[in-house]
Every structure is written in C-alpha cells, then in structure tokens.
C-alpha positions in Angstrom: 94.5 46.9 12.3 92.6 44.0 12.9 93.8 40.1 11.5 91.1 37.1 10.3 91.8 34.7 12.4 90.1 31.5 11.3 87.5 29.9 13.4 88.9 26.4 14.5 87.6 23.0 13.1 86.4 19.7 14.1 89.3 18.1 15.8 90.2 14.8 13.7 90.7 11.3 16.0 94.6 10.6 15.6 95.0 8.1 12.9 95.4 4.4 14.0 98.7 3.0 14.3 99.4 0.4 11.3 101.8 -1.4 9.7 103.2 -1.0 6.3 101.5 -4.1 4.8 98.6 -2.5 4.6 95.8 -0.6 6.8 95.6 -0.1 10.3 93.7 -3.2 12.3 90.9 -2.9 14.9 92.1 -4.3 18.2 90.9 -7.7 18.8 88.5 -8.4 21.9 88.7 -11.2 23.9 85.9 -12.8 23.3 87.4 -13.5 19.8 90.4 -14.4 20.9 89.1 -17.4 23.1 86.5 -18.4 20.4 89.2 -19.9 18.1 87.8 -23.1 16.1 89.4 -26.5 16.7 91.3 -28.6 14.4 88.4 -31.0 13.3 85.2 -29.5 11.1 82.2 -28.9 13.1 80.4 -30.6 10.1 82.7 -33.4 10.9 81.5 -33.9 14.4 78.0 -33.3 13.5 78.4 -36.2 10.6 80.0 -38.4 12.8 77.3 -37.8 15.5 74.8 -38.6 13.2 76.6 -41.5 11.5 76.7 -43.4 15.2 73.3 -42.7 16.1 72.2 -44.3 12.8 73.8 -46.8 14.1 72.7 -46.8 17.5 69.3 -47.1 16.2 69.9 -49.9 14.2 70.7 -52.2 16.9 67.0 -51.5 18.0 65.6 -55.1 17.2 68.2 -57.1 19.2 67.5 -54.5 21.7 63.9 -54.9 22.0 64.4 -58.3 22.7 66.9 -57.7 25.1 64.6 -55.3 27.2 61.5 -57.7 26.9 63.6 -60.5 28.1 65.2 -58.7 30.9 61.7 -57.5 32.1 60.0 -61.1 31.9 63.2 -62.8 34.5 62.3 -59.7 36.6 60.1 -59.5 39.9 58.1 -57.2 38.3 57.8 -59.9 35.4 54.7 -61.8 37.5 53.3 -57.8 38.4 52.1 -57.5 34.5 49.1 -59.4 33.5 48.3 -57.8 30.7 50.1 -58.4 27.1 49.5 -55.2 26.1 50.9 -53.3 29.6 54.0 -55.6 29.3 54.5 -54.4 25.5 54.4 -50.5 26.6 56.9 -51.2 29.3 59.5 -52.5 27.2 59.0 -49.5 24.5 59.1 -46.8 27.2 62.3 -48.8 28.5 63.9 -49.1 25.2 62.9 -45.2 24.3 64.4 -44.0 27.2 67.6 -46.1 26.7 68.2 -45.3 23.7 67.7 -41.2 24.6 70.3 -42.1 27.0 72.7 -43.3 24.9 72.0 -40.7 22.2 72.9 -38.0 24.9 76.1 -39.5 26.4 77.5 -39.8 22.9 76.7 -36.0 22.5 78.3 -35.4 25.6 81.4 -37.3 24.9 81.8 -36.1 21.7 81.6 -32.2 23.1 84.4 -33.9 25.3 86.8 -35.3 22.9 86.1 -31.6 21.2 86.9 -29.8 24.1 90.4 -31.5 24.7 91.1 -31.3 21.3 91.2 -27.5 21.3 92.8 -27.1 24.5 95.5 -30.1 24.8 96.6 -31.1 21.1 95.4 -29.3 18.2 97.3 -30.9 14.9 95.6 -31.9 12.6 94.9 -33.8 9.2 93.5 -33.2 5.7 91.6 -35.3 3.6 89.3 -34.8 1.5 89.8 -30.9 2.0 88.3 -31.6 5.3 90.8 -31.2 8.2 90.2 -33.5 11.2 92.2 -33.9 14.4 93.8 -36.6 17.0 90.8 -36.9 19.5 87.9 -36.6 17.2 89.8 -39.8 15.3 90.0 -41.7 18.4 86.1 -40.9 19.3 85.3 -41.8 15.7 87.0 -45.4 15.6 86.0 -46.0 19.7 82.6 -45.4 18.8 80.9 -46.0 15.2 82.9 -49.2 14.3 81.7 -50.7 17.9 78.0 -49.6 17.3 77.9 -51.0 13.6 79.3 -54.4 14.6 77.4 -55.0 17.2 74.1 -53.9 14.7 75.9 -56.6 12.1 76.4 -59.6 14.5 73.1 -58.7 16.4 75.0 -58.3 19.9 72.9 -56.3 22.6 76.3 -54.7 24.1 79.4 -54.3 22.7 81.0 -54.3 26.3 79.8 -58.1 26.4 83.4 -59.2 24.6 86.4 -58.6 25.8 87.9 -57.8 22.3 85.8 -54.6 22.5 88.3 -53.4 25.3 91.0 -54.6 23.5 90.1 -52.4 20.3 89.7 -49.6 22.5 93.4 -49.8 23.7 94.6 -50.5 20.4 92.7 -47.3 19.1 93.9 -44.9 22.0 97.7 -46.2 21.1 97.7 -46.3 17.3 96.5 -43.0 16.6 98.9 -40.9 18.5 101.3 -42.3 16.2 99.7 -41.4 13.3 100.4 -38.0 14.4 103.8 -38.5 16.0 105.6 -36.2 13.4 103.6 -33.4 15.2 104.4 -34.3 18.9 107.7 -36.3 18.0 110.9 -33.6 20.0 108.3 -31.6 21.7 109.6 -33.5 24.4 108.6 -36.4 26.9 106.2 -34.7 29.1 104.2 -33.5 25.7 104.2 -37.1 24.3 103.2 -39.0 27.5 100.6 -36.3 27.2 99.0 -36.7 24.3 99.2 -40.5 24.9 97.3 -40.0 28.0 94.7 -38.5 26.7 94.1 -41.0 23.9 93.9 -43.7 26.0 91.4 -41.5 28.3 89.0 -40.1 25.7 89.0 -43.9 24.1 88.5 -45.5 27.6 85.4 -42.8 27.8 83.7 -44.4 25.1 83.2 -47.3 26.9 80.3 -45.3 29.0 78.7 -44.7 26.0 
C-alpha cells in the first residue's frame, strides 16, 4: 500500500522580527546612521552664505581703491609705466582677493556646521525654520561686520578695535540665549559650549 507523500515547497525566509506598533523595520546601516542632519537648515547656511558674499562684494569700490593705493606706495609702484598695465594689476589683485575671501567664508561656515553637529546640537525655531547655536554666532560674526564696513566705506573691518569687541560680545551672548538647553548638564558641558563660541567667533576674524 503505497501513501502520496507531497513533494516539498519553497522554503519561506523566517518573518522579520517586529514590534507591535506596526511592521517589521529594515536594519539601519551605518552610513545612515552617521549622516544625521544638523540642527540649522542647509537652506539656512546656503542663504546666509550668499547674504555675506553679497555683501562681501559690495565693499568692492572702497576696495579697489584700497588695492590701487597699496600698489602705487609699492616698489613695484615705479616698475609700471603703463596706465593701462597698472589698472589690470589692481583687478587681478582685487579678483583674487576677493575669491579668497569668498572661499574662507565657505570654509568657515562648513566649520561652524561641522561643530554644530558634533559638539551642541539645540536648536531654535523661527519662522518654521530651525537654526542652531554656532550657525548664529557665524551669522552675527560675519554678515553684520561685512555690511558695515560696505555702509561706512571701511576697507577692513579688523581696522577698529570695536570689531574684536563685537566678536567677544557675540561668542558670549549667544550661549545664553540657549542656556535653558545646556543650563544642569553640568560645568564641563557649559564651559564647553562657551569655548566653542568664543572659538568659532574668534575664527571669523580670518575671514
């Protein structure tokens, strides 16, 4: 007497382990885990970026002026006969000094981001846009500097000392705007957060 003994099937991948909540999750990689965004907007970095530049440029005239000048109480001032040769130094020497400065401030920015994510990462909401303690301090230590100095027609901002002045003041003031997020944490946490105000804020001084 002979039994059907039915063939076996496909075997079926044990289901993945979930939670009640709802269905299983796939397992996070690395890479996604490290790539978490920071506390300000990238739209807010790239608006702020632009926002000093624009004003960066703006300080072009008095800069001009500043170049020619230089140039003409230089040695090489009695090297350049012609008019026209001394007027394509000066733009190639203001281009390039002005690409200069346009590059440090990208670097500092990517900076003030980058300890931002890692060191203190509270942030604020205005606007529906949420923006955090570093990329205020690189905000305030930069555009305000670069649009006064466009206003009053000065050729460096560094020339007064009440520039380094409002760069301490800036690096202070704003921790404290966001002291209810640092405030018990402890004192090593605070003198931290302080420290690195003051340093991103004394960084824009390079710029």
């Amino acid at each position: 007497m002979s039994v059907d003994v039915p063939a076996p099937g496909p075997l079926e991948p044990p289901p993945l382990r979930g939670t009640d909540d709802g269905p299983p999750r796939a397992p996070r990689s690395r890479t996604q885990k490290k790539r978490r965004p920071g506390p300000t907007d990238r739209r807010l970095w790239l608006i702020a970026y632009a926002l000093t530049v624009a004003a960066l440029l703006s300080r072009t005239p008095v800069l001009h002026d500043t170049v020619r000048r230089r140039l003409q109480d230089s040695e090489m001032a009695g090297l350049v006969q012609d008019e026209r040769m001394e007027t394509l130094a000066v733009n190639v020497g203001l281009l390039l000094a002005v690409l200069l400065s346009m590059l440090l401030l990208g670097i500092f920015y990517s900076l003030a981001a980058t300890v931002e994510k890692h060191v203190f990462t509270a942030r604020r909401t205005v606007g529906g846009r949420g923006f955090g303690l570093f990329f205020t301090v690189a905000l305030l230590c930069t555009l305000p500097v670069h649009a006064v100095s466009a206003a009053l027609g000065l050729s460096s901002p560094k020339g007064s000392g009440l520039s380094y002045l409002y760069v301490l003041a800036v690096g202070l003031a704003v921790p404290l705007w966001f002291r209810a997020d640092w405030r018990g944490r402890g004192r090593r946490k605070s003198v931290t957060v302080f420290a690195f105000s003051l340093g991103v804020a004394g960084l824009s001084l390079l710029v």
